[in-house]
N, C-alpha and C positions, 0 to 999 in steps of 0.2 A: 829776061829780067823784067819782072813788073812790077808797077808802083801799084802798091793797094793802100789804098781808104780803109781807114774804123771812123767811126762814128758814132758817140753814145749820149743817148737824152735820157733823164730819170725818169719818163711817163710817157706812154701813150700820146698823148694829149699835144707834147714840145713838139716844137716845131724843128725839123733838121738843114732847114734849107741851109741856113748860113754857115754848117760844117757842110755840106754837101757843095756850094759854092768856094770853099778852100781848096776843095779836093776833087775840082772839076775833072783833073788833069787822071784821075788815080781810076784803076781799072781789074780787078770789081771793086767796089764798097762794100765794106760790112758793114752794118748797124745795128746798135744793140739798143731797146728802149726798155730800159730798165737801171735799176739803182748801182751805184759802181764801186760798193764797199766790200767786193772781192772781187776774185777773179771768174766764179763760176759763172759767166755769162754766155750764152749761145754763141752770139754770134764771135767771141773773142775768141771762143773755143774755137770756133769752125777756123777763123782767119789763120789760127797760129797753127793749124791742124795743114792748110792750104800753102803758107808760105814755103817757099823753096830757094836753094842756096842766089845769090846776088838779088834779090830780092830786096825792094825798099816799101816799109810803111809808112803810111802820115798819118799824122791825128791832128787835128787843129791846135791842141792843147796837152800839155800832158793828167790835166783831168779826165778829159776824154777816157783816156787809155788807162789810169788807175788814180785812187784817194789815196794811199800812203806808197813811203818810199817802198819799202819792205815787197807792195805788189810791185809797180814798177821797176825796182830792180830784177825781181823774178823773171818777169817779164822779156827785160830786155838783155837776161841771160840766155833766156830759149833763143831768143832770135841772135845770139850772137852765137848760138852753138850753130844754128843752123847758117851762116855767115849772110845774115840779112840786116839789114842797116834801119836805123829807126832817125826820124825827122817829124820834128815839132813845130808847128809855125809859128806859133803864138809867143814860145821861147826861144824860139831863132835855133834851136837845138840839133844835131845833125852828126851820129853816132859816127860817122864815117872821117871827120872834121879832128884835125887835133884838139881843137876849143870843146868836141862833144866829148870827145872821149876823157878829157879830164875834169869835164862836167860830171859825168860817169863817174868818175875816181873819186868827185867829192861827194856824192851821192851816195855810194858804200859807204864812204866816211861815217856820212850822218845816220845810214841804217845799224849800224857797230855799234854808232852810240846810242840810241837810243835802244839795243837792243843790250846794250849794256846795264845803260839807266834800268831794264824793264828788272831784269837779274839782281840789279843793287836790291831792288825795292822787293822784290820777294824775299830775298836775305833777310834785309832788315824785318819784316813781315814774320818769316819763321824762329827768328833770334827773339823778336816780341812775343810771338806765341810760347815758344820755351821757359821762357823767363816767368810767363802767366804759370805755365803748370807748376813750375817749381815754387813760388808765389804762393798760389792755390795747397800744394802739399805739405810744405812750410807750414801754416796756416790748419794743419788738417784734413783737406779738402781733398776730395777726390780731383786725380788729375785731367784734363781735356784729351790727354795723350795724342797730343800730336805726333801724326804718324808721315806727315808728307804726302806726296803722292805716290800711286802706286805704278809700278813701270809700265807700260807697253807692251806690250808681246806681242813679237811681228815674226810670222813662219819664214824661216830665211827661203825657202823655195817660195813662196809668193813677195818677197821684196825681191829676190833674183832677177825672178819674172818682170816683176813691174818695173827693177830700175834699167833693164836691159833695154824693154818695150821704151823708156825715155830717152835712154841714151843715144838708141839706134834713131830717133826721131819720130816715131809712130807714135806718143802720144803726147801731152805735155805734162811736167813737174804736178801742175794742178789734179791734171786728170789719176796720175800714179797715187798722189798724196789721198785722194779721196777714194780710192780703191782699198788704198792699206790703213784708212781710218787713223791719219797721223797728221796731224801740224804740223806746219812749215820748220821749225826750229828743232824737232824731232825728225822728220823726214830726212832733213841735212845733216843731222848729227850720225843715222843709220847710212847715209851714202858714205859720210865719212871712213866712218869703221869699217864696211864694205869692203871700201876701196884702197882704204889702209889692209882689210887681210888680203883684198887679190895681189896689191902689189907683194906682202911679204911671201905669198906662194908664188 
């Protein structure tokens, strides 16, 4: 059971000692010097690729480890499939902890709603645009025809493949999603269905 370090500065240039002096105690350290407005990071890949069951990470912060909730819940879904424990210094935070885990709880919370919020505003967004073409054709005008978006098409033998490869733990959610060229919110709605038809078979 090992305690590992992450580590991340947006440049070259930053200086790491003072996450590196948090995490004296932690063995190996990752670190990633680069920007943390996803997940695609080397070294985050490599750690979570490393991690194994009883397993604890630290991050001095939970910037370190991700810019919005949406990563860091992803995040700290992988490591809780793999039953590895996650601890933040800075937040006092400590998955393992009844106070973490419904930190945790309120965390989903807030990624629901704001992924709710994100959903109202496209509604409202295509219910405007609607309104414009009928507007527009009323008026004579050729219509904008808004058509939406168009689906995704994902070969079910390569989502198979890839959500098997994550499930079993061989790769992570990130790495599957950028294989099958799908967004976070789409990738989870395809696991859904999935997993809604294996159980009904």
């Amino acid at each position: 059971m090992a305690r590992i370090g992450y580590i991340r500065v947006s440049t070259e240039e930053q200086n790491t000692a003072r996450q590196e002096s948090a995490l004296a105690d932690c063995e190996p350290v990752f670190i990633d010097r680069c920007s943390g407005k996803n997940t695609a990071r080397p070294e985050l890949q490599k750690m979570l690729a490393y991690i194994r069951q009883g397993d604890t990470v630290i991050v001095e912060s939970f910037s370190r480890l991700a810019r919005s909730t949406k990563d860091l819940l992803q995040i700290v879904e992988f490591m809780q499939q793999k039953n590895v424990e996650l601890i933040s210094i800075k937040e006092n935070f400590d998955t393992s902890t009844p106070a973490g885990k419904l930190m945790l709880t309120m965390f989903a919370a807030l990624a629901e709603f704001e992924r709710e919020q994100m959903l109202e505003r496209q509604r409202e967004g295509i219910q405007a645009a609607k309104a414009a073409d009928a507007a527009r054709v009323a008026n004579g005008l050729k219509p904008l025809k808004y058509r939406g978006r168009k689906p995704i098409k994902v070969d079910p033998d390569e989502f198979k493949t890839q959500y098997e490869s994550w499930k079993s733990g061989k790769q992570t959610a990130v790495a599957a999603m950028k294989k099958l060229k799908l967004k976070p919110n789409t990738f989870y709605r395809h696991v859904r269905e999935y997993e809604a038809k294996k159980g009904a078979g």
